[in-house]
N, C-alpha and C positions, 0 to 999 in steps of 0.2 A: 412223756419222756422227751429229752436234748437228743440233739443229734440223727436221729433218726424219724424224728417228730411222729410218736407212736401211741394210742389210747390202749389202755391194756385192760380186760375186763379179770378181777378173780373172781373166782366163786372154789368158796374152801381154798384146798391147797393148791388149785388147778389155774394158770393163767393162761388167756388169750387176749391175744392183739384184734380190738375190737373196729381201731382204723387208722389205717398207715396216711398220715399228712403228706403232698407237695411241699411240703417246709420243712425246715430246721427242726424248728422247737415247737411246743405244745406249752403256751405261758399260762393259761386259764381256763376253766369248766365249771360251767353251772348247768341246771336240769330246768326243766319245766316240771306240771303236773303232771303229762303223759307220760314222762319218762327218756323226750328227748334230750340228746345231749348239745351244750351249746360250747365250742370251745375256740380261743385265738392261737392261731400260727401267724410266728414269722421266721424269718430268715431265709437265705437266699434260696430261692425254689430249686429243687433236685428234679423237679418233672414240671411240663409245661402245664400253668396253669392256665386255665378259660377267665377273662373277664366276668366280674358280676355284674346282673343286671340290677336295676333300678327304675322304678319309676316317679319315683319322688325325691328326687336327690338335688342336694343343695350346692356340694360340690361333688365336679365329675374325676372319677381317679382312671378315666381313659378317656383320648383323645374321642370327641365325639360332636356333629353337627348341631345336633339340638340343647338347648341349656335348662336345665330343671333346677328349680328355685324353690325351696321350701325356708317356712319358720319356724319353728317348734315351739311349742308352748312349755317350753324350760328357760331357767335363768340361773345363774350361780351368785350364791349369797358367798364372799371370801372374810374368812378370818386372817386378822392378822398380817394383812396388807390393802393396799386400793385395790377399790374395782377392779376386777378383769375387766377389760376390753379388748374387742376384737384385734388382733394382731395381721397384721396386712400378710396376705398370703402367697407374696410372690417371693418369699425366703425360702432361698433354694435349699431343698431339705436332704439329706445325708443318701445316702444309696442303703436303702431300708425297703421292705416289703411283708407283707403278710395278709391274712384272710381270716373271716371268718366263716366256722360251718357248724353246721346242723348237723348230730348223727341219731337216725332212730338206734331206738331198743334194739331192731335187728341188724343193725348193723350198716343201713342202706345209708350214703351221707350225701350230701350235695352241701354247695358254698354258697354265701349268703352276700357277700363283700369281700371285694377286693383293693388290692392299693398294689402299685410296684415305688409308691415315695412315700408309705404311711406303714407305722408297725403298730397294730395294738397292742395292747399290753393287759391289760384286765377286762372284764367284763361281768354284769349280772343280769337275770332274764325279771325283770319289771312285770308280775305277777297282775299288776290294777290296769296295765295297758298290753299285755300278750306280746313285749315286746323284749329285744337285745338292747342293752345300752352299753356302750364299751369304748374304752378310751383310745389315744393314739398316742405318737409320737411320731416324728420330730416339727408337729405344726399347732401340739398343743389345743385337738380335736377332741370331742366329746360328741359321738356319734349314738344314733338308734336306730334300729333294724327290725322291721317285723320277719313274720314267718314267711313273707312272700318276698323275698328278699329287697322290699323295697325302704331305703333309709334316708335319713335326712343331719344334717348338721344342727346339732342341739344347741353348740358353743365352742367358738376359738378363742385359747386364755393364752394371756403372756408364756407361761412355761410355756417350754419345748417340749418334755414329757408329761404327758399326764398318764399316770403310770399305777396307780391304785383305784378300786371302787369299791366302796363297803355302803351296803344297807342297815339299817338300826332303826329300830319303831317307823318301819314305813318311809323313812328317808334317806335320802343317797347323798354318801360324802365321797369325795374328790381329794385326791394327792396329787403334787405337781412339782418338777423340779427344772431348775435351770431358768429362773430363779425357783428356790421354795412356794408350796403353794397347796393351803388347803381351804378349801368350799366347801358350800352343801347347794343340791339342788333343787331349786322351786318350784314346788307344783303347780303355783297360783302361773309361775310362764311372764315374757313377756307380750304385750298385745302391739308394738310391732319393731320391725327389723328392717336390712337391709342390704345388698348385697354387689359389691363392684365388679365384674367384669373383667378381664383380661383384656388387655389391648390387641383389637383389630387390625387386621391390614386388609387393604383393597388390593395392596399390589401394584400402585400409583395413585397420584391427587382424583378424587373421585369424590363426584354429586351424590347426594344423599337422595335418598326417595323416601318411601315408607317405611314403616314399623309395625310388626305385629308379635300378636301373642297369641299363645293358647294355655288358660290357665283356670284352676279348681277355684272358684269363689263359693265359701260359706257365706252364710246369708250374716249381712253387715262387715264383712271384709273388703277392702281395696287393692289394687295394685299400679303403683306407678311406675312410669322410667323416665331417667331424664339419658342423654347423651352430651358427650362433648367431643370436639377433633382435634388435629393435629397433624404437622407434616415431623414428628420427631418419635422414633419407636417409645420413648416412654414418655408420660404428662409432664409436661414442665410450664414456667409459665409463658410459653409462647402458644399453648393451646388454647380453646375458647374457655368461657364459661362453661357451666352447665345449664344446660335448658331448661327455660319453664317444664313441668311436669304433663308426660302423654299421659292422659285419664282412660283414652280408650284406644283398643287395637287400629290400625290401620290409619294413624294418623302422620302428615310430612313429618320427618326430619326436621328440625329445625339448627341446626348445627352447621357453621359455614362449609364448604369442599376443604377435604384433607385429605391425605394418605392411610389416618389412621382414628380409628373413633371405640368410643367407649362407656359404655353403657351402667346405669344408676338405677337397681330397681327395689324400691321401697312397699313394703305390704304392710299392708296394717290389717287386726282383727277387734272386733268386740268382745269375745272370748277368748279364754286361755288356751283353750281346749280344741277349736276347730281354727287354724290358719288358711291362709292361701296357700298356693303351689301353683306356681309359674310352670310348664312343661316345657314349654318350646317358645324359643325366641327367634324371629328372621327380621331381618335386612336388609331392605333390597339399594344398592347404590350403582350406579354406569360411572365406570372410569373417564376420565376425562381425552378426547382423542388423541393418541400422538400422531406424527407424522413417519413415516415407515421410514429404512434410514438403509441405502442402496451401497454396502462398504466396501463392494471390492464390482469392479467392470473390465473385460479382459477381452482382448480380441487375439483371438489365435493365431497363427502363423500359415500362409496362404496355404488352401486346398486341406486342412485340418478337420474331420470331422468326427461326431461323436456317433455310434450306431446304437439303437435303440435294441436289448437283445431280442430275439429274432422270434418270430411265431413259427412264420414258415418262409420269412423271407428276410433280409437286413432292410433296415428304415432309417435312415437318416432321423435323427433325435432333433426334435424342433427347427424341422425342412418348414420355412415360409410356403404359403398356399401357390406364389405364383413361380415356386420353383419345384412345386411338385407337378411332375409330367405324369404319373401312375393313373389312379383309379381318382384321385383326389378325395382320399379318406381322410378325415379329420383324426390327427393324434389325439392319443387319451392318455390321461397317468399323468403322472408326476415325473422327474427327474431321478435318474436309475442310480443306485450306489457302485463309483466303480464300471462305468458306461466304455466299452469298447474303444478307442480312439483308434481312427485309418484316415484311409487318404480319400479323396474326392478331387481329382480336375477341377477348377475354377470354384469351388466352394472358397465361405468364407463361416465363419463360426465365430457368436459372439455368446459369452458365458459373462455371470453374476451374481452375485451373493444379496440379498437382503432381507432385512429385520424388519420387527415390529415390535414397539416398544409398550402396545396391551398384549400381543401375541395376537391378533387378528390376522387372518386369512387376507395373503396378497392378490393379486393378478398386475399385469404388466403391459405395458405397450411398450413397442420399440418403431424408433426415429431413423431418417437418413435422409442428408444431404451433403451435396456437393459443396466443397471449400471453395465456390464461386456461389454458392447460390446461400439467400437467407431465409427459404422455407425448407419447414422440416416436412419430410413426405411418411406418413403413417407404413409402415410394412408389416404390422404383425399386429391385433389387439389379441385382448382377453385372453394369455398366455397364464398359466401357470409353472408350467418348466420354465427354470434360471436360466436358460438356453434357446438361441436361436442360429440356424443355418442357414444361408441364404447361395442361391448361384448367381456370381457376380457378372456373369456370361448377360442378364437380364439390362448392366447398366454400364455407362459408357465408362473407358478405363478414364482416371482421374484421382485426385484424393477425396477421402469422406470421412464424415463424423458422422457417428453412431451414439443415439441418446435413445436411454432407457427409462419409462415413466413406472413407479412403483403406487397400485391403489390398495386402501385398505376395504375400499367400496363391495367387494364381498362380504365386509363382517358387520358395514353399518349403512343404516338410511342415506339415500340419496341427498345431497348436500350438506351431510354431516362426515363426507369421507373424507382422509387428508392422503397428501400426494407428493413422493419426492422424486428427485432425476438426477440422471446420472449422464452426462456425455464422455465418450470415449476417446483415448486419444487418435489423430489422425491416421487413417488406416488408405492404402494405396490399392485401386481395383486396377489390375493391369492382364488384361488377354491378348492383346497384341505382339504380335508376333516376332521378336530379332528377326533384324535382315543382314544381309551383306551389301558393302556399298562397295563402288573404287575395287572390284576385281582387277586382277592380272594374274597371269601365270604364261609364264616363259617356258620351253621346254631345252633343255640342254643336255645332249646325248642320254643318257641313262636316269634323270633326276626332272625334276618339274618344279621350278624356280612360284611359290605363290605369293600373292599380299592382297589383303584384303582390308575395309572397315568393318569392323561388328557393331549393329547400334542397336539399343531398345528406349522405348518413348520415356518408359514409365521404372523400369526396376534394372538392377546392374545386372549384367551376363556372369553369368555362373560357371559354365564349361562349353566348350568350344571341342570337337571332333571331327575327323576329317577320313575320308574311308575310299581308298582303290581297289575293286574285289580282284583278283578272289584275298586280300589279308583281312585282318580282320579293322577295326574303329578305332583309328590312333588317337589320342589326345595332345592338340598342339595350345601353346600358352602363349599370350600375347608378347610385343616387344617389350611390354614391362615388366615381366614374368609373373602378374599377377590378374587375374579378374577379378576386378573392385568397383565399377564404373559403368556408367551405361553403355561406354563408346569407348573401343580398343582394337588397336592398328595389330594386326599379325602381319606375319613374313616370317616363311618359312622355310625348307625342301624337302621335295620327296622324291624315295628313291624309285625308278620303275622298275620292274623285274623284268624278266621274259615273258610274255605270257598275260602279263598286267591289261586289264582293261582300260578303254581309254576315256572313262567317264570317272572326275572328284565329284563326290559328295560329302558338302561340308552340314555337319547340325552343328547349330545354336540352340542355346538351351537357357534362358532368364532366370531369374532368382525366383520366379513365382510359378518353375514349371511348366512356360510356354515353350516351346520347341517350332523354333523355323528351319527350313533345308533349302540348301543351294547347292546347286546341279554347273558342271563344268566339261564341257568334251573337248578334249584337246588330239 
């Protein structure tokens, strides 16, 4: 029955549901001598179905690493039009599915063939060979099936459907539509065939290596392949030829470097009756190297650091060896998602992003030098964290560039690795201290008349503060009312109280978080 895709058994007036399909429909049934039953479903599965297996299959109706190749020793005789020939099978076929199954007498079933882009439509059980032969749609397939559910492709005909199978004195006819299409099929077979391939990708321009097989040779059968490449997802003619013919497994490639290659295998037999069968096809190719490619280099903002989350203690995330003062434990791991960012005195933190265009495993070295000097000084190798910390406290304040070397040498042979760089923009190491230059301070009855210079070497002053205890830390602003600059004239007053101590103290404070103090007794 439709709809519920249901086998019903009667006996007398009494019916029972002998076995409820995964499918739709129930198209066709036929029996064997013991009694089994053999029947096609399709339509859209109502319950998940399992993949069939195969072990002699010509074409695969699941995605799958190994390729099985068979020929069969049939051939379709057509009435009433040209030869069928093969119809190239990359015509993307309707959203169609079905199976087929086996149901013993008692009712136990298991599936023999599946498809989620193939609908059968008829079938009959082939009495002289123990086997299922049954048609397809929408690729115009003529498949057979033994009992161990292993099947091979008989014949792909121009129709789209091939939709009916009738036996008559021992021979099997064929209905086909879209175009019209009727056959019969040959015992006597073809003695040989052949089979194209789906276009390969490497995943980039890549060297070819070997070829091999593994495959059932009757005695007087062959099995060839040819290959050909390409950098274009489908053959066109900027691709190579086809190559001379491989006779035996394990032989070069002969097909220039492409991106993408594609394989010709041809069997032939001296019988009708016993074919090759190809099991397994491999390939072995190495991409061609790129160079890793370093897109984004960033230097943080002074005393910025990333914390590594914690065991039992915080760790600075890619701390340089010679600014580690601890146990001098070597970091392990990788770069954390989402890494804590604080503060660190005198740290400096450079972070990084980059690629690999095989996907190869990087490591890193990172560079520095001084904008006086033209050697680069090594600080860090064999880094895999995108991140490095360094204490700037180690080198004299000045400006520096920061270059970061990207290797792909963990994923290939020595002198086959490639390698790109990155330098940063100019980054300022400044720990020196704001001072005060040109003090004065006048006292005049109740107030204290100041002016000072504030300078720093290397980065602008940030805030300026001035404190007579017991009040608390005033904030005074230069004569220009702004700190912007390395060097700024104050003048000021202050008021004394009764009671006021007779010691100012002035902090400076630089833009990189150095803090100097100056002391005054009046």
């Amino acid at each position: 029955s439709g709809g519920r895709g249901l086998v019903y058994k009667i006996s007398g007036s009494k019916s029972s549901v002998l076995f409820e399909s995964p499918y739709e429909e129930i198209r066709a049934i036929d029996l064997d001598a013991q009694g089994n039953i053999y029947l096609t479903t399709s339509g859209q599965p109502s319950k998940p179905v399992a993949a069939a297996t195969s072990s002699a299959a010509s074409v695969q109706t699941k995605s799958e690493t190994d390729v099985s190749i068979v020929v069969s020793a049939s051939q379709i005789e057509v009435a009433g039009s040209e030869t069928g020939s093969s119809r190239a099978s990359d015509t993307k076929a309707g959203q169609v599915s079905g199976a087929i199954f086996q149901v013993r007498p008692e009712g136990l079933s298991r599936k023999l063939w599946s498809s989620s882009d193939e609908m059968p439509f008829s079938l009959i059980f082939d009495k002289s060979r123990e086997r299922i032969i049954f048609a397809t749609g929408n690729q115009g397939r003529l498949y057979a099936v033994n009992k161990n559910g292993e099947y091979e492709l008989l014949t792909q005909e121009i129709p789209e459907q091939l939709y009916a199978l009738y036996e008559l004195n021992g021979q099997f006819y064929l209905l086909g539509n879209n175009p019209a299409f009727f056959g019969r099929l040959l015992p006597e077979g073809n003695f040989s065939g052949s089979y194209l391939s789906s276009v390969l990708e490497a995943g980039g321009v890549s060297v070819w290596g070997r070829i091999s097989w593994e495959a059932d040779l009757p005695a007087g059968s062959t099995v060839q392949i040819q290959s050909r490449s390409g950098n274009t997802g489908e053959p066109d003619e900027t691709w190579s030829d086809w190559s001379p013919p491989y006779a035996r497994p394990d032989e070069k490639i002969l097909s220039p470097a492409g991106r993408y290659l594609q394989l010709k295998v041809s069997l032939k037999a001296q019988s009708g009756q016993k074919f090759p069968a190809v099991q397994r096809l491999l390939v072995f190719y190495q991409q061609l190297n790129l160079e890793p490619v370093i897109d984004r280099l960033e230097v943080l903002p002074a005393n910025q650091v990333y914390l590594k989350p914690p065991d039992q203690e915080e760790v600075i995330l890619g701390l340089d060896r010679a600014s580690n003062e601890g146990t001098g434990k070597k970091e392990e791991g990788s770069f954390f998602i989402n890494p804590k960012k604080t503060e660190r005195q005198g740290f400096r933190t450079v972070t990084w992003e980059a690629t690999d265009g095989n996907g190869d495993r990087l490591n890193f070295k990172v560079y520095i030098r001084s904008d006086k000097d033209q050697n680069w000084r090594l600080m860090a190798e064999e880094l895999t964290d995108k991140v490095l910390s360094f204490d700037t406290r180690n080198y004299p304040d000045g400006t520096y560039l920061i270059k970061v070397e990207a290797s792909d040498l963990p994923a290939n042979p020595p002198g086959t690795d490639r390698k790109a760089e990155k330098i940063s923009r100019p980054l300022v190491i400044d720990n020196s201290l704001p001072e005060v230059k040109n003090f004065t301070a006048v006292k005049s009855g109740a107030g204290l008349e100041v002016s000072f210079l504030a300078e720093d070497k290397y980065s602008y002053l940030e805030e300026v503060k001035c404190l007579i205890r017991p009040d608390d830390w005033q904030l005074v602003f230069p004569v220009d009312g702004l700190c912007d600059s390395t060097s700024e004239n104050f003048k000021f007053s202050l008021n004394l109280k009764t009671g006021s101590d007779n010691l100012l103290v002035i902090r400076l404070k630089d833009s990189f978080g150095n803090i100097g103090v100056y002391q005054y007794s009046f």
